[in-house]
MMTF fields as JSON, N, C-alpha, C and O atoms, coordinates in Angstrom:
{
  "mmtfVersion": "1.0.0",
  "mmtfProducer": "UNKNOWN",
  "numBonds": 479,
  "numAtoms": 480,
  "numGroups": 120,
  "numChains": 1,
  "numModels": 1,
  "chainsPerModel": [1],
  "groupsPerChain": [120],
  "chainIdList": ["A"],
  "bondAtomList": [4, 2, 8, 6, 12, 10, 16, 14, 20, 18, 24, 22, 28, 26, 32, 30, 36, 34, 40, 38, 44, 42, 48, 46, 52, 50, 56, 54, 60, 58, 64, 62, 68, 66, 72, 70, 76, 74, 80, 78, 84, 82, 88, 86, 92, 90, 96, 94, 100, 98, 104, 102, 108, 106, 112, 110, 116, 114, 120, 118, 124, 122, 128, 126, 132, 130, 136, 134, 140, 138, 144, 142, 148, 146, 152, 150, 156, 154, 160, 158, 164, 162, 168, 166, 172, 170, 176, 174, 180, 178, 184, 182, 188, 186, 192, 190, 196, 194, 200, 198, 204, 202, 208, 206, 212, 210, 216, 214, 220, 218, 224, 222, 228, 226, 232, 230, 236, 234, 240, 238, 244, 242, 248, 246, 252, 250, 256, 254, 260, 258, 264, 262, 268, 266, 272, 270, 276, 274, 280, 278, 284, 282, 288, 286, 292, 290, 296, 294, 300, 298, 304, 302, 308, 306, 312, 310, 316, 314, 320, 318, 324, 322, 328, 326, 332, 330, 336, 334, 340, 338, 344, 342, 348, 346, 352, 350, 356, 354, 360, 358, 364, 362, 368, 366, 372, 370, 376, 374, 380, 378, 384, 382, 388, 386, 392, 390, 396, 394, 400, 398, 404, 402, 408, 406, 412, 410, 416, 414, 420, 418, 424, 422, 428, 426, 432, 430, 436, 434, 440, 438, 444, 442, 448, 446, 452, 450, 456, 454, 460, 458, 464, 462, 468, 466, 472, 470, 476, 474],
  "bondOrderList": [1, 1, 1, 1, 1, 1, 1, 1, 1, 1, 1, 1, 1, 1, 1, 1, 1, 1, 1, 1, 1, 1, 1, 1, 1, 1, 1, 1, 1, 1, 1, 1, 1, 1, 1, 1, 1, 1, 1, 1, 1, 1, 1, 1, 1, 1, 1, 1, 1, 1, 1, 1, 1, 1, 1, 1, 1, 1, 1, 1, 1, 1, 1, 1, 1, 1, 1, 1, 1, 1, 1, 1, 1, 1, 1, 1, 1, 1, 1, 1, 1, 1, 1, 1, 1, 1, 1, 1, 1, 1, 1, 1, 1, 1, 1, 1, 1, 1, 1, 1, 1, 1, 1, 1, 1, 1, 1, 1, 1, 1, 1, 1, 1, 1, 1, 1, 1, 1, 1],
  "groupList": [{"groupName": "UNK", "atomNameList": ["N", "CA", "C", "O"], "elementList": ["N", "C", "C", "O"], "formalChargeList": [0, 0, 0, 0], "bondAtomList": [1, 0, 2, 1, 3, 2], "bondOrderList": [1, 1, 2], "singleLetterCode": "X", "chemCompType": "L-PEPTIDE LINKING"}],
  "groupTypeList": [0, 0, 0, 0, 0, 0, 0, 0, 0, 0, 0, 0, 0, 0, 0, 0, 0, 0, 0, 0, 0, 0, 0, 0, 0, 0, 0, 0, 0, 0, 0, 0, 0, 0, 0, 0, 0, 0, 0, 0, 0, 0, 0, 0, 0, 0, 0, 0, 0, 0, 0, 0, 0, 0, 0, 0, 0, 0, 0, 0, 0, 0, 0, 0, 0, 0, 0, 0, 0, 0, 0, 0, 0, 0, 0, 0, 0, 0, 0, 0, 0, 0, 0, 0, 0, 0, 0, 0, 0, 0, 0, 0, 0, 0, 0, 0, 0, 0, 0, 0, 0, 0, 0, 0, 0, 0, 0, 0, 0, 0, 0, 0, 0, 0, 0, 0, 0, 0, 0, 0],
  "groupIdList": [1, 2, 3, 4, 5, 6, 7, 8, 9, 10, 11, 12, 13, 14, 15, 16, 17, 18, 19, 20, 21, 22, 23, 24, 25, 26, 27, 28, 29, 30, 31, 32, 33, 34, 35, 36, 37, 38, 39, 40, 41, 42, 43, 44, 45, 46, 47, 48, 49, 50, 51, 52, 53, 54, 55, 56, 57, 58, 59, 60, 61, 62, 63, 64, 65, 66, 67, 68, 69, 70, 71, 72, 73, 74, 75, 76, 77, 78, 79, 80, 81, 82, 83, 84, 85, 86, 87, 88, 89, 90, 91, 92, 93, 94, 95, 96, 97, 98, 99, 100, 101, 102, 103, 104, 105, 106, 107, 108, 109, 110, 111, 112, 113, 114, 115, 116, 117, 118, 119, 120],
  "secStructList": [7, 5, 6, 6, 5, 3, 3, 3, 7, 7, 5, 7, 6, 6, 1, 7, 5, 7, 7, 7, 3, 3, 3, 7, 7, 2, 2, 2, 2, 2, 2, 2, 2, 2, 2, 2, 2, 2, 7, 1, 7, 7, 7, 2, 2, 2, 2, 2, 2, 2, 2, 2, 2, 2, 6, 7, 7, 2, 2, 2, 2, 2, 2, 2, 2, 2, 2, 2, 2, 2, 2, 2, 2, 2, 2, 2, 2, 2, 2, 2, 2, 2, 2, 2, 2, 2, 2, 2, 2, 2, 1, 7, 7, 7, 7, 7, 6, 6, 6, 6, 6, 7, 6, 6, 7, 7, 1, 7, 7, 7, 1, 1, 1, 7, 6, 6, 7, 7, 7, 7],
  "xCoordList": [-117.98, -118.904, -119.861, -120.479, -119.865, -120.963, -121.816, -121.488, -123.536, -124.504, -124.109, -124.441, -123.691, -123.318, -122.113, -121.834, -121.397, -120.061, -118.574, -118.703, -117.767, -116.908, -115.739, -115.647, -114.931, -114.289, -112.565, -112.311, -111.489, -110.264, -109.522, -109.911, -108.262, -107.763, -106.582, -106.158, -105.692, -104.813, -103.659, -103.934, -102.361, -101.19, -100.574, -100.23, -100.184, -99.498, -97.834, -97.431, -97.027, -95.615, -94.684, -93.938, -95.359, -95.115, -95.667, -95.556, -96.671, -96.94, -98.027, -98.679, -98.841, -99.762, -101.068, -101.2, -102.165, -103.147, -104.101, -103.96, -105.278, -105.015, -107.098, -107.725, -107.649, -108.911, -109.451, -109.033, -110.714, -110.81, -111.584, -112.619, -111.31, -112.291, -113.269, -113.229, -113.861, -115.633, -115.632, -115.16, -115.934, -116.157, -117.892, -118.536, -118.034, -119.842, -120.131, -119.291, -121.572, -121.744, -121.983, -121.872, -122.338, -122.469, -124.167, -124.57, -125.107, -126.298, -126.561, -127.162, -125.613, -125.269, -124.692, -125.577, -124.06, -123.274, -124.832, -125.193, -125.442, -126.172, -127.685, -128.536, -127.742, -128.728, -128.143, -128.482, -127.609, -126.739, -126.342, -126.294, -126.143, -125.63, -127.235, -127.35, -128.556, -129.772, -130.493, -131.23, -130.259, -130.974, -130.189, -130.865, -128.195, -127.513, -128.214, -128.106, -129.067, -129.694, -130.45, -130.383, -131.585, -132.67, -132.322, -132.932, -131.347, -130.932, -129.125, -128.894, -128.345, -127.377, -126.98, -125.851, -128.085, -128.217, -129.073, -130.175, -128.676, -129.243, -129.799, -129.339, -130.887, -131.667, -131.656, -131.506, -131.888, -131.77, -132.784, -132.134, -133.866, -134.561, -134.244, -134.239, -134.063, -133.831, -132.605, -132.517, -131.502, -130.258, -130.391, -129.887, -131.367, -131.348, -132.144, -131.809, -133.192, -134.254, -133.021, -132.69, -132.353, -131.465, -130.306, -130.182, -129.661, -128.958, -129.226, -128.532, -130.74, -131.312, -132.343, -132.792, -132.409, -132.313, -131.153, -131.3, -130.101, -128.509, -127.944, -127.259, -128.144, -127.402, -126.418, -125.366, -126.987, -125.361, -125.616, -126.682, -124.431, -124.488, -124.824, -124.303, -125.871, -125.854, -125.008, -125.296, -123.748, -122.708, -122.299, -122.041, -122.134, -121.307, -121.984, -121.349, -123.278, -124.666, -123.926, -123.696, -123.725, -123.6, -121.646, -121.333, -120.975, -120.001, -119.474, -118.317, -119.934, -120.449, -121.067, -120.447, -122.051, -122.697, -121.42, -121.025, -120.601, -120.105, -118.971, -118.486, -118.602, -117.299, -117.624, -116.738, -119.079, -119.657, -119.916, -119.491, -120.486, -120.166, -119.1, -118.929, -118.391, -116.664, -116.485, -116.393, -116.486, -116.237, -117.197, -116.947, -118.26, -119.66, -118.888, -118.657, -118.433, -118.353, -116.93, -116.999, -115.566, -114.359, -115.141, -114.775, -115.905, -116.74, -117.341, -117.237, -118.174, -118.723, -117.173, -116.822, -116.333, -115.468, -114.75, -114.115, -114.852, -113.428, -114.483, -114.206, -115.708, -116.743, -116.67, -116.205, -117.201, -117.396, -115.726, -115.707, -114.38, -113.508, -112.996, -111.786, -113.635, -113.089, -114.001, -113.569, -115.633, -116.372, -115.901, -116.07, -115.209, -114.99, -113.255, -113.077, -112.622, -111.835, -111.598, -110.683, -113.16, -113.581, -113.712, -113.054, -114.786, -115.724, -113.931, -113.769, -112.935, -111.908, -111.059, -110.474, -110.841, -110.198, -110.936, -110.365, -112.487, -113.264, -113.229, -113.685, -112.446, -112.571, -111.269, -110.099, -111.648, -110.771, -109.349, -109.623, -108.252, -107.513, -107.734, -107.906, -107.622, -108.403, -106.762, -105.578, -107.532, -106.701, -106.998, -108.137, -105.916, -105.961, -105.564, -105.742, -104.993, -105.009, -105.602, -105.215, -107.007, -108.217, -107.609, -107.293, -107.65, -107.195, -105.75, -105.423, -104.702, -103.599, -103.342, -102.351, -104.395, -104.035, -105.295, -105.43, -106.18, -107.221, -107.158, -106.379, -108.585, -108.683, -109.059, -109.136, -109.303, -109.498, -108.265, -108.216, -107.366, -105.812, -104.993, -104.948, -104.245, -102.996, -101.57, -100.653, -102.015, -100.151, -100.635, -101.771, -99.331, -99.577, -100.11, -100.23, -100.379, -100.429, -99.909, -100.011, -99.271, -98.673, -99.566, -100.759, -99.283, -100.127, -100.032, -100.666, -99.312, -99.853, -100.302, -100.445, -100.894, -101.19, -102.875, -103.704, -103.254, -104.337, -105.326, -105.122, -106.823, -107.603, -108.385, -108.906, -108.354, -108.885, -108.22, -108.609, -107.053, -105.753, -106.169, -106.659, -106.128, -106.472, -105.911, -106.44, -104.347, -103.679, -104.311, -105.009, -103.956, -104.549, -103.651, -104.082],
  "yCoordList": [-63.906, -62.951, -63.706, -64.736, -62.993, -63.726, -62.814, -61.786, -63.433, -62.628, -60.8, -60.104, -60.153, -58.95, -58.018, -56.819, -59.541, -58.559, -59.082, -60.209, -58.708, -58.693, -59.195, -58.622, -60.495, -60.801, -60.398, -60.762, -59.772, -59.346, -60.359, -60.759, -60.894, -61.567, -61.003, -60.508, -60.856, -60.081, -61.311, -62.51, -60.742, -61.479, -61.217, -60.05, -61.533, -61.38, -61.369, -61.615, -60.878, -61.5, -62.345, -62.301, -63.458, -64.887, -65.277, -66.502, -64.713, -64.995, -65.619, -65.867, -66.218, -66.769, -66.141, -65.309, -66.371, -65.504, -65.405, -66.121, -64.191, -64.431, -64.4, -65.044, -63.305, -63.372, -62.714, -61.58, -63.514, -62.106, -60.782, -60.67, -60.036, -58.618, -58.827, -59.701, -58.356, -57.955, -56.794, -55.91, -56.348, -54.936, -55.226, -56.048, -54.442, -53.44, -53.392, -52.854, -54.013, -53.273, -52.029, -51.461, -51.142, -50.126, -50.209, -49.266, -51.331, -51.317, -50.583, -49.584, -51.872, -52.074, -50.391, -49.708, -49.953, -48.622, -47.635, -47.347, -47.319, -46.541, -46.748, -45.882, -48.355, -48.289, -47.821, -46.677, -48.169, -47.923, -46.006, -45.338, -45.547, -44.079, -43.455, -42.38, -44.074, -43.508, -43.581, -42.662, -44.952, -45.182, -44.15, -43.486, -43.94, -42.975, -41.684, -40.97, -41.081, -39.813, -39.654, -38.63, -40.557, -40.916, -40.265, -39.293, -40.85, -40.852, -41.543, -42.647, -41.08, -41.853, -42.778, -43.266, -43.053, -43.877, -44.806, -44.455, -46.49, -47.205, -47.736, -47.69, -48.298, -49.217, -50.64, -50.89, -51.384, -52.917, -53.362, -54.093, -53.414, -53.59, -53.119, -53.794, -51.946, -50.978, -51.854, -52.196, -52.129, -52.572, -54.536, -55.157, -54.779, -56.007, -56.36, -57.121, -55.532, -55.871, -54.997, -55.637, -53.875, -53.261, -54.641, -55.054, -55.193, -56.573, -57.484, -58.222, -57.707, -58.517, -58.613, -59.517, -57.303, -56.385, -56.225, -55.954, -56.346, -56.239, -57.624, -57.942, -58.245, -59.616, -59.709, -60.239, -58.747, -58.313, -59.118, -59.702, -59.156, -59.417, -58.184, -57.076, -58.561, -57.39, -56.314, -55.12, -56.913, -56.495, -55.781, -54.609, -56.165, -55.635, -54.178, -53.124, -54.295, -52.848, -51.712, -50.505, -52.591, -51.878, -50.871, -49.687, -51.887, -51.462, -50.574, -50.19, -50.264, -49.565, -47.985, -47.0, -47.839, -46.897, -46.231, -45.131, -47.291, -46.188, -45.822, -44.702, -46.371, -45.667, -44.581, -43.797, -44.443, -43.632, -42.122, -41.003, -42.366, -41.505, -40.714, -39.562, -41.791, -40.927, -39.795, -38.569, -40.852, -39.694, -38.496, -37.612, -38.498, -37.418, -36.623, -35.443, -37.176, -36.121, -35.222, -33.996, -35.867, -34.861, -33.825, -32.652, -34.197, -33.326, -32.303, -31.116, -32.903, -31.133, -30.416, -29.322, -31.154, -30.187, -29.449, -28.426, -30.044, -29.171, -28.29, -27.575, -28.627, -27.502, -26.247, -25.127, -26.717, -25.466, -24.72, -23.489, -25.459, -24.628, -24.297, -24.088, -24.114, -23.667, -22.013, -20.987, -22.231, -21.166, -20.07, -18.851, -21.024, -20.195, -19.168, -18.018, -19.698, -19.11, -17.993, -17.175, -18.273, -17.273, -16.084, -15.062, -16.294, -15.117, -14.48, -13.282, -15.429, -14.759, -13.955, -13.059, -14.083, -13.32, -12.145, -11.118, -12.265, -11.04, -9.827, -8.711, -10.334, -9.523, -8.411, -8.792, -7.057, -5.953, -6.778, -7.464, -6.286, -6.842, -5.572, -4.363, -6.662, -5.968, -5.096, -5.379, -3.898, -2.888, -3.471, -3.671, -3.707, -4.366, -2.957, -2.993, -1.809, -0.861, -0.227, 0.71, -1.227, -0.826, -2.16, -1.873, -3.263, -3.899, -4.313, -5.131, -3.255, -3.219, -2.3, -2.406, -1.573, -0.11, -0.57, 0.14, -1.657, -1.974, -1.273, -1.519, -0.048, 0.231, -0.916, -0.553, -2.238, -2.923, -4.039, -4.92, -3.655, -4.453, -3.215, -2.488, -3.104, -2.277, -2.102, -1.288, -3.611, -4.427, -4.431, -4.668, -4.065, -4.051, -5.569, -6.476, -5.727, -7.064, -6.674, -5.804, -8.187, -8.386, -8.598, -8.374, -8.938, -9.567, -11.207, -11.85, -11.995, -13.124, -13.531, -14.74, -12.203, -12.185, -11.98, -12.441, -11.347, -10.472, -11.671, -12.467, -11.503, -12.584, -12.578, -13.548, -11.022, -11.29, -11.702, -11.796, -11.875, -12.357, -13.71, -14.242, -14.376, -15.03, -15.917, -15.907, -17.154, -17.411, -18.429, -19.148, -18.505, -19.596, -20.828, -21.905],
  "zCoordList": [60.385, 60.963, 61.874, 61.608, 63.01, 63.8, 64.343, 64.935, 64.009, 64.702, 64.205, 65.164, 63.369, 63.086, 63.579, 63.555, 64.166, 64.706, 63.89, 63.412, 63.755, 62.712, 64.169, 65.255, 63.662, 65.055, 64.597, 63.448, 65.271, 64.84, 65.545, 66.642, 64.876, 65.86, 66.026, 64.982, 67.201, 67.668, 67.993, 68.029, 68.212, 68.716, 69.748, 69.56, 70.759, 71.78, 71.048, 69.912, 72.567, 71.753, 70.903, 69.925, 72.224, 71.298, 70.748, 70.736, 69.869, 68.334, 68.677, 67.663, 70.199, 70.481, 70.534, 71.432, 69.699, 69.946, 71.292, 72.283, 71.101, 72.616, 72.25, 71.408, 73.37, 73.4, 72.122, 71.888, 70.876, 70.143, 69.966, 70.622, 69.374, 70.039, 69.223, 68.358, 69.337, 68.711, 67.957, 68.672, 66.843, 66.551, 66.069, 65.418, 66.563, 66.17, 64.892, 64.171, 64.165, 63.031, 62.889, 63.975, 61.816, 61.567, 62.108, 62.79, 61.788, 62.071, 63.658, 64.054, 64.41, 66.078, 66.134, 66.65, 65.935, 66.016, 66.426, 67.567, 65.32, 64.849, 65.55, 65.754, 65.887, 67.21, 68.254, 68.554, 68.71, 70.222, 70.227, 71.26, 69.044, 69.266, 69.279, 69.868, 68.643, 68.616, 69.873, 70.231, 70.767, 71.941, 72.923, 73.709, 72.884, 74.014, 73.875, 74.872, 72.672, 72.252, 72.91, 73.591, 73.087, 74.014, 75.381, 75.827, 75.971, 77.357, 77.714, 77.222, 78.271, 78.302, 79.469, 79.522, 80.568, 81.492, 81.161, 80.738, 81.311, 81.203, 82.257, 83.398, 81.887, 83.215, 82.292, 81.096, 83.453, 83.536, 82.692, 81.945, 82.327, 81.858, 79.966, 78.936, 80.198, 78.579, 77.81, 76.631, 79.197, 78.585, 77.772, 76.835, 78.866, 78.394, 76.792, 75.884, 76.934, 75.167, 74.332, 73.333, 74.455, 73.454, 73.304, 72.151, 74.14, 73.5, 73.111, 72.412, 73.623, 72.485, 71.073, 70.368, 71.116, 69.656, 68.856, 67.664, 69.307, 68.353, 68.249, 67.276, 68.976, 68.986, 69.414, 69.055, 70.884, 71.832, 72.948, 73.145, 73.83, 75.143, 76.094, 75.967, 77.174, 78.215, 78.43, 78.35, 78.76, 79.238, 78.232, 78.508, 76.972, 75.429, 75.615, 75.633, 75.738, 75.556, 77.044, 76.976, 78.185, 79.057, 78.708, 78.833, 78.348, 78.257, 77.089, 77.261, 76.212, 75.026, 75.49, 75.089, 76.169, 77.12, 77.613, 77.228, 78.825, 79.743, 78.595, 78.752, 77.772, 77.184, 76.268, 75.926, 75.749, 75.158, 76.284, 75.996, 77.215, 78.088, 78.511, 78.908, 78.278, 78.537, 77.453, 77.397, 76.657, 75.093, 74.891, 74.071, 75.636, 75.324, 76.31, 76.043, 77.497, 78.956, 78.188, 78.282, 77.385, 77.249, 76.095, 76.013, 75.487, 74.27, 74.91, 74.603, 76.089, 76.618, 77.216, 76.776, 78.234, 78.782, 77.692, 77.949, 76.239, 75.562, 74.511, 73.548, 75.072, 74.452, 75.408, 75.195, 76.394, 77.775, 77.744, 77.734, 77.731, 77.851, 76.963, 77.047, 75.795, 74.446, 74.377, 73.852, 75.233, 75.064, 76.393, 76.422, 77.542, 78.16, 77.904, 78.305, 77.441, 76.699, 75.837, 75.739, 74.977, 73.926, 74.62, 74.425, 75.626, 76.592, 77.435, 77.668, 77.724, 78.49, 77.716, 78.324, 76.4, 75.364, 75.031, 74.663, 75.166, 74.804, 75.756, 75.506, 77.203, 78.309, 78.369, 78.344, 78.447, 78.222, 79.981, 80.965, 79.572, 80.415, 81.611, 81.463, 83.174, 84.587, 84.975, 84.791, 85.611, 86.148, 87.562, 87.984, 88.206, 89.418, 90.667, 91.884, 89.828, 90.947, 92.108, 92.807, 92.157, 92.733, 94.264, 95.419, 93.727, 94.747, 95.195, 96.055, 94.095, 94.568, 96.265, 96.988, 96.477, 97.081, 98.122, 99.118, 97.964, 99.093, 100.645, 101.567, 100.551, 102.135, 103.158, 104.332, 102.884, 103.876, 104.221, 105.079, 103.265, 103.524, 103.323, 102.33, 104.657, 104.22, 103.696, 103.584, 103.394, 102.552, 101.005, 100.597, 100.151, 99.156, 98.667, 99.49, 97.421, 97.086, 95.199, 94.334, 95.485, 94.338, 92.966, 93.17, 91.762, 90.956, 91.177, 90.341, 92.21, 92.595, 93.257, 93.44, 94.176, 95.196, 94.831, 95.616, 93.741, 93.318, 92.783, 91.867, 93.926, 93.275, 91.935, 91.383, 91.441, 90.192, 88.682, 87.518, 89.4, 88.069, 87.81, 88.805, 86.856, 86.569, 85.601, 84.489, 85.924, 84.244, 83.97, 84.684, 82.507, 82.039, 82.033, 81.622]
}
């Protein structure tokens, strides 16, 4: 164990090991997920005393952040399109006969043609 990080060692093919990874304590975890709460953009200054509060490297703090970000950003999209889904199932299905028969187009239009169709 070093400085609070737990080191894994990995194998390549030929059985040669290679760089080793770092894993996070639970301490390191639980700061780092309390400070992304705060705010999830770091500044230069914030990033540097937070790694040397954990017994991280700059970079470890910075790179931790953006992958945390990633994972926060698919959490809202599969939030937002899970609610927008809900709200699209709640919607009575559209009678398009109104803009099948349009007085300001005199060609029929299809249902793939029809802008309020909508698949999922």
């Amino acid at each position: 164990m070093l400085d609070g990080l737990d080191e894994e060692d990995s194998l390549e093919e030929g059985g040669q090991a290679t760089k080793k990874k770092m894993r996070l304590s639970m301490h390191q975890v639980k700061a780092l997920e309390k400070n992304f709460d705060v705010g999830n953009k770091l500044e230069p200054e914030r990033k540097v005393k937070l790694a040397e509060e954990l017994g991280l490297q700059p970079r470890q703090v910075a790179i931790w952040f953006q992958n945390r970000r990633a994972i926060w950003k698919t959490k809202v999209l599969e939030k937002d399109y899970a609610m927008l889904k809900a709200n699209r199932e709640k919607e009575p299905p559209r009678n398009c006969s109104d803009c099948l028969n349009s007085p300001s187009d005199n060609r029929q239009l299809s249902g793939d043609d029809c802008p309020s169709v909508v698949f999922n």
